[in-house]
C-alpha positions in Angstrom: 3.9 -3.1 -79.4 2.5 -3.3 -75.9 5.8 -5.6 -74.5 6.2 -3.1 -71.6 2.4 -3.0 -71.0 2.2 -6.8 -70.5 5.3 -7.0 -68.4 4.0 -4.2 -65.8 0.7 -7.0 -65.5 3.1 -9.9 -65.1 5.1 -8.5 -62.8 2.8 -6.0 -60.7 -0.2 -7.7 -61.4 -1.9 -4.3 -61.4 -4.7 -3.1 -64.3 -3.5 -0.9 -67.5 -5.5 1.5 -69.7 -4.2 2.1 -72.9 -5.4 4.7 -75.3 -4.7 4.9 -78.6 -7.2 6.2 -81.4 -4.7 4.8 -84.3 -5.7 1.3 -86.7 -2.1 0.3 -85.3 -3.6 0.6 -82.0 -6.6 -1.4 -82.6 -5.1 -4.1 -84.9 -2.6 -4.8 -82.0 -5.0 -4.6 -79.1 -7.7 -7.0 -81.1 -4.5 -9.9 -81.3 -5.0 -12.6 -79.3 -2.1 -12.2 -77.3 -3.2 -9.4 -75.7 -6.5 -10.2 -75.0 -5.6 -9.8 -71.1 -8.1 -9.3 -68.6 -6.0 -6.4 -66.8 -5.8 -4.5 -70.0 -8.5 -2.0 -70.8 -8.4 -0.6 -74.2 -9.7 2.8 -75.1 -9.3 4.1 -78.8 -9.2 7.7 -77.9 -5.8 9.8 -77.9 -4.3 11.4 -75.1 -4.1 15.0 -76.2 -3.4 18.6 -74.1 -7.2 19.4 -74.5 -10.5 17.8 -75.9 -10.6 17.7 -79.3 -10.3 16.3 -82.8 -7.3 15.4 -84.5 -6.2 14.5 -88.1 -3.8 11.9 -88.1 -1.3 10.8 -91.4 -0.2 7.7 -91.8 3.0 5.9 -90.3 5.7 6.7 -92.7 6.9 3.0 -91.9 4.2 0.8 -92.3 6.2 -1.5 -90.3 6.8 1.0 -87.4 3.1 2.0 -87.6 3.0 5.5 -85.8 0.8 7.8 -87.1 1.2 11.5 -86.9 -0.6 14.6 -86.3 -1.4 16.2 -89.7 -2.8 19.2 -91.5 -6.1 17.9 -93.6 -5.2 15.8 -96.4 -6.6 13.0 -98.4 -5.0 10.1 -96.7 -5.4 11.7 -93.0 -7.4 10.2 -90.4 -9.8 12.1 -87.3 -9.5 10.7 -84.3 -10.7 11.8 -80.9 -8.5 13.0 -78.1 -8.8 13.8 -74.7 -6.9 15.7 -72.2 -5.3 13.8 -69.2 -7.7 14.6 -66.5 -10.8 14.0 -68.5 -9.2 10.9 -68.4 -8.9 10.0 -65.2 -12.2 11.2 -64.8 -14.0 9.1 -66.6 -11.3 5.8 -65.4 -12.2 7.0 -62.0 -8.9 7.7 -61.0 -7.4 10.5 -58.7 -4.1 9.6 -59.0 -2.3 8.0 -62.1 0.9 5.4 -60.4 2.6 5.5 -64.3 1.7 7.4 -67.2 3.7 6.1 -70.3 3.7 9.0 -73.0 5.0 8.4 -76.7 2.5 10.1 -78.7 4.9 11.0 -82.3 5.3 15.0 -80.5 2.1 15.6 -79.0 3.5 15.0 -75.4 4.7 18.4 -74.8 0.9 19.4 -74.8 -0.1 16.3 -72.1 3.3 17.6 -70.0 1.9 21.0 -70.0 -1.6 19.8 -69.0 0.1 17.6 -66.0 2.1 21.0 -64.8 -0.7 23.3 -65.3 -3.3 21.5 -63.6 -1.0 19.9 -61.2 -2.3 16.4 -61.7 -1.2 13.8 -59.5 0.8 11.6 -61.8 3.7 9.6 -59.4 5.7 8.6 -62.5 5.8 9.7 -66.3 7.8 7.8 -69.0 7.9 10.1 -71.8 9.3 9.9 -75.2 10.5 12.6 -76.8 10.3 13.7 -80.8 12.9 16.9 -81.0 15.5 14.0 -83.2 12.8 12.5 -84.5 9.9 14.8 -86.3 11.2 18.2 -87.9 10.3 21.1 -86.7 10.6 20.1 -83.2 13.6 22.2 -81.0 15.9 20.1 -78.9 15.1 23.6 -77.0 11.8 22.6 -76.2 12.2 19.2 -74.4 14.9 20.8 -72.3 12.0 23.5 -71.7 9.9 20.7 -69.9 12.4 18.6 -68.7 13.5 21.5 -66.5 9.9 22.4 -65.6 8.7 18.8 -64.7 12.0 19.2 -62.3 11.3 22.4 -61.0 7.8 20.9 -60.3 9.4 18.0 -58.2 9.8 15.4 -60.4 13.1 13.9 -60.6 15.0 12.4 -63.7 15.9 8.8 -62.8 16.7 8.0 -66.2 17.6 8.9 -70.1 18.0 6.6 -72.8 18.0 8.5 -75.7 14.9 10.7 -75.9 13.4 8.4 -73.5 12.8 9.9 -69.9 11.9 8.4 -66.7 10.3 11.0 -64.1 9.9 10.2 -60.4 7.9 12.8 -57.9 8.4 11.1 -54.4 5.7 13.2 -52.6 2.5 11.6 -55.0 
């Protein structure tokens, strides 16, 4: 579902990348109705480092999110990069919004962002403690306090959804 992603163009006017290295991703990207000219499609995952992944099907069909998996007959490999190869290769020094819901692998992109100090003004971020076992609630406190502590501010929380603002990028 890329409703968000095609209000941001409608209402900003302004171009959006969107990765994702899932079918789901390309089946919805290949509808007509998003055929937009500011969208830019990439099927490559946004990961904490380079690499390969193996992805397991969406438990929901309907839902379609795939998963990080162990090997296994009915996974997937996909290819992921980390956030400032990225940029890089979009050409961009600075990111205005970076929407994260990646099924538990944002933890990994949030520690690449804080690490590298990457210039990223606003990060909506979804996160999978309630959601995918094995997961601590512990741990998205962890980073919610670092992003802070790293001058972001939380404007907003809907659930597991977060909204981080840093007013000096």
């Amino acid at each position: 579902d890329v409703t968000f992603e095609r209000a941001v163009v409608e209402h900003f006017g302004c171009n959006v990348v969107l990765f994702d290295p899932s079918p789901t991703g390309a089946e919805t990207m290949a509808l007509p109705e998003n055929q937009i000219s500011q969208f830019r499609f990439c099927p490559v995952g946004l990961s904490g480092k380079n690499e390969t992944l193996r992805f397991a099907p969406p438990p929901d069909p309907k839902e379609g999110s795939w998963f990080t998996a162990s090997a296994g007959a009915a996974t997937i490999e996909v290819p992921c990069l980390d956030l400032a190869t990225l940029m890089k290769q979009n050409g961009h020094e600075r990111i205005d919004l970076l929407k994260i819901d990646i099924e538990g692998a944002e933890y990994d992109v949030l520690e690449s962002i804080l690490t590298h100090k990457l210039k990223v003004k606003q990060v909506l971020v979804e996160f999978h403690h309630n959601i995918i076992p094995g997961i601590p609630r512990s741990r998205s406190i962890r980073y919610m306090l670092r992003m802070v502590a790293a001058g972001y501010k939380l404007l907003k929380q809907d659930g597991e959804n977060h909204t981080f603002y840093h007013p000096r990028l």
